[in-house]
C-alpha positions as CSV (number, residue, x, y, z in Angstrom):
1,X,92.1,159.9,-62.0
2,X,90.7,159.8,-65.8
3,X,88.9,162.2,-67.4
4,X,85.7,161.5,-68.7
5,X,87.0,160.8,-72.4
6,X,89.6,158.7,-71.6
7,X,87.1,156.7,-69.5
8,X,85.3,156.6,-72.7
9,X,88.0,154.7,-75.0
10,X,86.8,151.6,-73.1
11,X,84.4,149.7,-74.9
12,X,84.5,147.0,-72.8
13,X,83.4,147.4,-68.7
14,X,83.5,144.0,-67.0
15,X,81.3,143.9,-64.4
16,X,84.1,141.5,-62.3
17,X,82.8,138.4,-59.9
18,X,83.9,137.9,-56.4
19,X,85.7,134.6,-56.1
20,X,85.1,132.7,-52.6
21,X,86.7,129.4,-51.1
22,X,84.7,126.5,-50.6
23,X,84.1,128.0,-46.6
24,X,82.9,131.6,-48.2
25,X,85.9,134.0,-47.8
26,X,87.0,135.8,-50.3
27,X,89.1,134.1,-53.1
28,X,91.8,136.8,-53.3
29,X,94.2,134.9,-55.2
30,X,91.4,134.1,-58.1
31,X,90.6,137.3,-57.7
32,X,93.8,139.0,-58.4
33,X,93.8,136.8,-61.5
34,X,90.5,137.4,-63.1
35,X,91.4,141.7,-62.3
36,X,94.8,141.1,-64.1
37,X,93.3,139.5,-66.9
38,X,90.8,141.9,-67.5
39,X,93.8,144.8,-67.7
40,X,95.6,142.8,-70.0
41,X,92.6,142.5,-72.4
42,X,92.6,146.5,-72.2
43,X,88.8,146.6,-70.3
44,X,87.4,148.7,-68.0
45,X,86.6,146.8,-64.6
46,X,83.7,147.6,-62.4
47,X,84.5,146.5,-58.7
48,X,81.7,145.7,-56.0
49,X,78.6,145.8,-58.9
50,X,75.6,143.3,-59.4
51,X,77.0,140.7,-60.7
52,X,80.2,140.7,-57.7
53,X,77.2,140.0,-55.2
54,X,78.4,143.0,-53.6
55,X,74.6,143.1,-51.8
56,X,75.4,139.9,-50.0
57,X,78.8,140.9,-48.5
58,X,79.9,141.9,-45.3
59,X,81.0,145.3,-45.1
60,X,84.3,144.3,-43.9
61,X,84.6,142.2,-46.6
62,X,83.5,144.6,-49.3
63,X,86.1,147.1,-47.8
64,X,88.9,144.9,-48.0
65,X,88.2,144.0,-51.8
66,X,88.6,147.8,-52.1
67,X,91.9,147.9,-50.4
68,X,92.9,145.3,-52.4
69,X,92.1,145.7,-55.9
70,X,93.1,149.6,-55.9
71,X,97.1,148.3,-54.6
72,X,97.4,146.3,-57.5
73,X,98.2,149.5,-59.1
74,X,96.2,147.7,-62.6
75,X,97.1,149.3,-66.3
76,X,93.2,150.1,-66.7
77,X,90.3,152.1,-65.6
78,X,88.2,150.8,-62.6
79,X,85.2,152.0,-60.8
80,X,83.2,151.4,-57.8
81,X,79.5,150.4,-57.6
82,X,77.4,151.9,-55.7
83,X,73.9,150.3,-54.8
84,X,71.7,150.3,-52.0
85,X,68.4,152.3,-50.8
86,X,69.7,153.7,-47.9
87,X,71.3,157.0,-48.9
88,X,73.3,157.9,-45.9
89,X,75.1,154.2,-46.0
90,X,75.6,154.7,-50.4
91,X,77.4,158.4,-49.4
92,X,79.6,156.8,-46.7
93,X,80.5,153.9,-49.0
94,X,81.1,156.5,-51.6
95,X,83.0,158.4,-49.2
96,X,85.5,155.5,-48.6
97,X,86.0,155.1,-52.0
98,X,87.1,158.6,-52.3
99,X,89.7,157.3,-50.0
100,X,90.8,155.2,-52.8
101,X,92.3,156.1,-56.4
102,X,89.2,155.0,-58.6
103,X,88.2,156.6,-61.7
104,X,84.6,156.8,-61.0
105,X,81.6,155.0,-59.9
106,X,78.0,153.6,-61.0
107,X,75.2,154.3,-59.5
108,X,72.6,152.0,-59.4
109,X,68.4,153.3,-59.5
110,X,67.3,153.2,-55.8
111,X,66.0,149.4,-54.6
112,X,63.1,148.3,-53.6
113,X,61.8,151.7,-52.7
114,X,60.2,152.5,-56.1
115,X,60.7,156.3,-56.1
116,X,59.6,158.5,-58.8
117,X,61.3,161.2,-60.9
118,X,62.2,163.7,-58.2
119,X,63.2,160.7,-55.7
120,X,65.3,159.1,-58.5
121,X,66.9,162.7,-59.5
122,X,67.9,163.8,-55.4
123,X,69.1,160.0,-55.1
124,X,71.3,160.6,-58.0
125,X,72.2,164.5,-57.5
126,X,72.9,163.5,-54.0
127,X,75.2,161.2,-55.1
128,X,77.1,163.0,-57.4
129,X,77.5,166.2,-55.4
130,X,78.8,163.9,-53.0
131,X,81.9,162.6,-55.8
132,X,84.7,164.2,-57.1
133,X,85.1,161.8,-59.9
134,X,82.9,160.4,-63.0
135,X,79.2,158.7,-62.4
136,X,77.9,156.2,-64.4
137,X,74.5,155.9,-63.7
138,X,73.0,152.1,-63.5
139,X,69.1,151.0,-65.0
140,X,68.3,147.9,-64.1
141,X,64.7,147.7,-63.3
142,X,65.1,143.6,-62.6
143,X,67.0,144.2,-59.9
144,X,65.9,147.6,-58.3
145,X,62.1,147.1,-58.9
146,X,61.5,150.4,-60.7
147,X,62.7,151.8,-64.3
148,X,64.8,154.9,-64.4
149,X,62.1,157.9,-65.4
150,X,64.4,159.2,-68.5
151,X,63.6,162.8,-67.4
152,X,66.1,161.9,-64.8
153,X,68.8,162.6,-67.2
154,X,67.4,166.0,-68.6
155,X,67.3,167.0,-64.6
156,X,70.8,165.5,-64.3
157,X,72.5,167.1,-67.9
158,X,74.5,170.1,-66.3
159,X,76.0,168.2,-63.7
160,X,79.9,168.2,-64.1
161,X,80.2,164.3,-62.4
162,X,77.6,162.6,-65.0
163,X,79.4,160.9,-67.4
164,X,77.4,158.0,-69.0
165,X,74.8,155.4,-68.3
166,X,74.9,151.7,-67.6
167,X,71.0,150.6,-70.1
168,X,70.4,147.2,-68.6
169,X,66.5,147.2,-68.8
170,X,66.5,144.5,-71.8
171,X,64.1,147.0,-74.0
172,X,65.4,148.8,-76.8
173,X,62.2,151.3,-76.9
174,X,64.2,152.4,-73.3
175,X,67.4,152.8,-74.6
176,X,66.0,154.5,-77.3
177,X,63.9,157.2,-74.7
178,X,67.4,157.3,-72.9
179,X,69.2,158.7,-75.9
180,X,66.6,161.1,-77.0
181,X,66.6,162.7,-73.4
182,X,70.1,163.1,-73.6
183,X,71.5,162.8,-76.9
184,X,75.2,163.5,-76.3
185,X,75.2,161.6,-72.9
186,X,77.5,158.5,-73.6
187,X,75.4,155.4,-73.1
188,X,76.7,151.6,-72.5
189,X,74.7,148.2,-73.1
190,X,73.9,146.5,-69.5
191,X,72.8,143.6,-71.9
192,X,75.6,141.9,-73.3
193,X,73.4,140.6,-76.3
194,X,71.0,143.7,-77.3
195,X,74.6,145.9,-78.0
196,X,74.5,145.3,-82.0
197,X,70.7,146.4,-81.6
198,X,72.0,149.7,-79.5
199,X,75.1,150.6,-81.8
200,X,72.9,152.5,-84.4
201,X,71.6,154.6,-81.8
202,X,75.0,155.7,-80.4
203,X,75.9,153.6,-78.2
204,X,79.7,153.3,-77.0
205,X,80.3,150.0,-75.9
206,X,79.2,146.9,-73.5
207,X,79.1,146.7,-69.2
208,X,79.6,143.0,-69.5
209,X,79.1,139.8,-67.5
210,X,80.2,137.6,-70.1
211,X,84.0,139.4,-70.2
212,X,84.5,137.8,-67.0
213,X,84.9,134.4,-68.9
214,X,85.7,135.6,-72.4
215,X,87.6,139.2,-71.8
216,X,89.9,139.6,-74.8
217,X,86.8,137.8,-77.1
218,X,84.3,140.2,-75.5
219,X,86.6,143.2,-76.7
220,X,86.4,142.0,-80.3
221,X,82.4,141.3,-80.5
222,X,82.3,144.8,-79.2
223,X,85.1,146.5,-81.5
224,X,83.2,144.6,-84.2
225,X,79.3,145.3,-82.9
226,X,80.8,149.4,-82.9
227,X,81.8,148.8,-86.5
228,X,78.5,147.7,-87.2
229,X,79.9,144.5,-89.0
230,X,76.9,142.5,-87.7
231,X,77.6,139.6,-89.7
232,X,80.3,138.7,-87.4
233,X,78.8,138.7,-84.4
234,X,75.6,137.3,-85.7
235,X,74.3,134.8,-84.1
236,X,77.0,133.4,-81.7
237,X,76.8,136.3,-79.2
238,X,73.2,136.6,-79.1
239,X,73.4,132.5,-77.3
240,X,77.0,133.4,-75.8
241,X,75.4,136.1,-74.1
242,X,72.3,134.6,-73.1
243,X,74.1,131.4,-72.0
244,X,75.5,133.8,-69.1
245,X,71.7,134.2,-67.4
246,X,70.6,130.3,-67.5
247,X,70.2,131.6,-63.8
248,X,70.4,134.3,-61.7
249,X,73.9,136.7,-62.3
250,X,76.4,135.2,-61.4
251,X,75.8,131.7,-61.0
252,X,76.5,130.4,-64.8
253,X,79.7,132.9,-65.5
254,X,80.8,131.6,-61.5
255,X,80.3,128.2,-63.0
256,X,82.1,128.3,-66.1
257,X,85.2,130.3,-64.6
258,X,85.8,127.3,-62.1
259,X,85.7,124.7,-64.7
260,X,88.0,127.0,-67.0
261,X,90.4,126.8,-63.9
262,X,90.1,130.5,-63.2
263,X,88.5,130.6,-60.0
264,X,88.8,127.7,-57.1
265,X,85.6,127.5,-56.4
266,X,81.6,128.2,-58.1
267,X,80.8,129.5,-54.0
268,X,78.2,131.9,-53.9
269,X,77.6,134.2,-51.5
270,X,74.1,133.6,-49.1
271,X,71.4,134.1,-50.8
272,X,72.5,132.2,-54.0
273,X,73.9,129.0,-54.3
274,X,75.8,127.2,-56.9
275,X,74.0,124.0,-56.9
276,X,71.2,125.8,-58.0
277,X,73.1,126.1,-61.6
278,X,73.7,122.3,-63.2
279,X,74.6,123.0,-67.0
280,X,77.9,123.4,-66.9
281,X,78.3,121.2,-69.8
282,X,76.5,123.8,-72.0
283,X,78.4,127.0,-70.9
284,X,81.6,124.4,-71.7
285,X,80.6,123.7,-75.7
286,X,79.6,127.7,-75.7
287,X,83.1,128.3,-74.3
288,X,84.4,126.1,-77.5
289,X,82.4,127.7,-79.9
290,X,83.3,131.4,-78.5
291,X,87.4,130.2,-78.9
292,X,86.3,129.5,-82.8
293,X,85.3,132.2,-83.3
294,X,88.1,134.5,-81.8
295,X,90.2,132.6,-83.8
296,X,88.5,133.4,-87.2
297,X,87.8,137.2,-86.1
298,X,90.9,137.9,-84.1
């Protein structure tokens, strides 16, 4: 297992996709592919998160992605999501991946309850008490239906399992109350595009959707968004980026892997479906574009 500061020399978290056949099993061998690819580009992978549809999968299934991923024995860092609004299911889950050699996990805000301060703090301290290894805690309002109160991280600070926090509200005005509740806390952009906009506020890096499709280019915009050369980064991520949520995560970066020949299949998993996403053709020139401009940044 890391420590905290070598989880921290990642600037780059891909937030991985589950790959299915065409009949809605998991895609292993895709899978395997997409992992190893993320390892070679020297990111940080987050198994079982938002954009993995790990709320629409069986249990079974989601415990045999476990299994599988953590015997691959990858050359990088890798934790488990955890997400849910039932907390004795979130500490069993989190008690099987114990079972398993992660690094840490993220914890997502509470869903669809809408709990305040206190709720969001025991959800959290719950949580953690419950690890041995590094949290990330996840904001993502869209999804969970309520904002992370920032005095969650003051009541959190002296906890020896907080390690960061996943900002993926969309509003810099957030981010910004994030860092002054805890200013040394290490922070990542949930939004691919607003991490130039976080970077002179401390920020240390990107959980990213779009690495899935572009994981060695992703590493760059971020190495160069962290060096605050904006002028390289400006304005091709800003549409790169936006190009991955045409529709709801995952159905454009699951749309764009299959026709790069990465995955077998754009399957989603029940609810979503991938003929709800048509514009592959656009993620395609953006693809082209994003290849230019490795090439003249590399």
């Amino acid at each position: 297992m890391k420590t905290q500061t070598e989880l921290n020399k990642h600037v780059v978290w891909t937030a991985v996709v589950t790959p299915l056949l065409a009949d809605g099993k998991v895609d292993y061998t895709s899978l395997e592919g997409l992992l190893k690819k993320q390892a070679d580009a020297g990111n940080g992978i987050v198994l079982l998160g938002s954009t993995a549809e790990a709320l629409n999968l069986s249990s079974n299934d989601k415990n045999e992605i476990v299994r599988f991923a953590t015997k691959l024995n990858l050359k990088t860092s890798m934790i488990l999501g955890i997400g849910g609004h039932q907390l004795d299911e979130q500490t069993n889950w989190m008690k099987f991946g114990e079972e398993h050699p992660f690094d840490g996990y993220l914890l997502v805000t509470p869903l669809y309850a809408k709990p305040g301060p206190v709720g969001q703090t025991n959800w959290f301290e719950s949580l953690m008490n419950t690890s041995t290894r590094p949290c990330m805690l996840y904001n993502v309002p869209g999804r969970s239906a309520v904002a992370m109160a920032p005095e969650v991280l003051k009541n959190l600070a002296g906890h020896k399992n907080l390690w960061s926090l996943k900002e993926a509200s969309g509003s810099i005005e957030k981010y910004s109350q994030f860092r002054q509740a805890a200013p040394t806390l290490t922070i990542y952009s949930g939004d691919d595009a607003l991490l130039p906009f976080f970077v002179p506020m401390g920020c240390a890096g990107v959980v990213s959707v779009a690495a899935n499709v572009w994981p060695t280019e992703t590493r760059r915009y971020a190495e160069l968004a962290l060096a605050q050369k904006f002028d390289k980064v400006f304005p091709l991520w800003e549409k790169a980026s936006n190009s991955m949520f045409l529709a709801a995560n995952p159905l454009p970066v699951k749309a764009l892997l299959h026709s790069k020949g990465w995955i077998k299949t754009a399957t989603m998993q029940a609810p979503l479906h991938h003929d709800d996403f048509k514009q592959v053709g656009v993620l395609a020139e953006m693809d082209q574009q994003v290849q230019k401009w490795m090439k003249e940044n590399a």
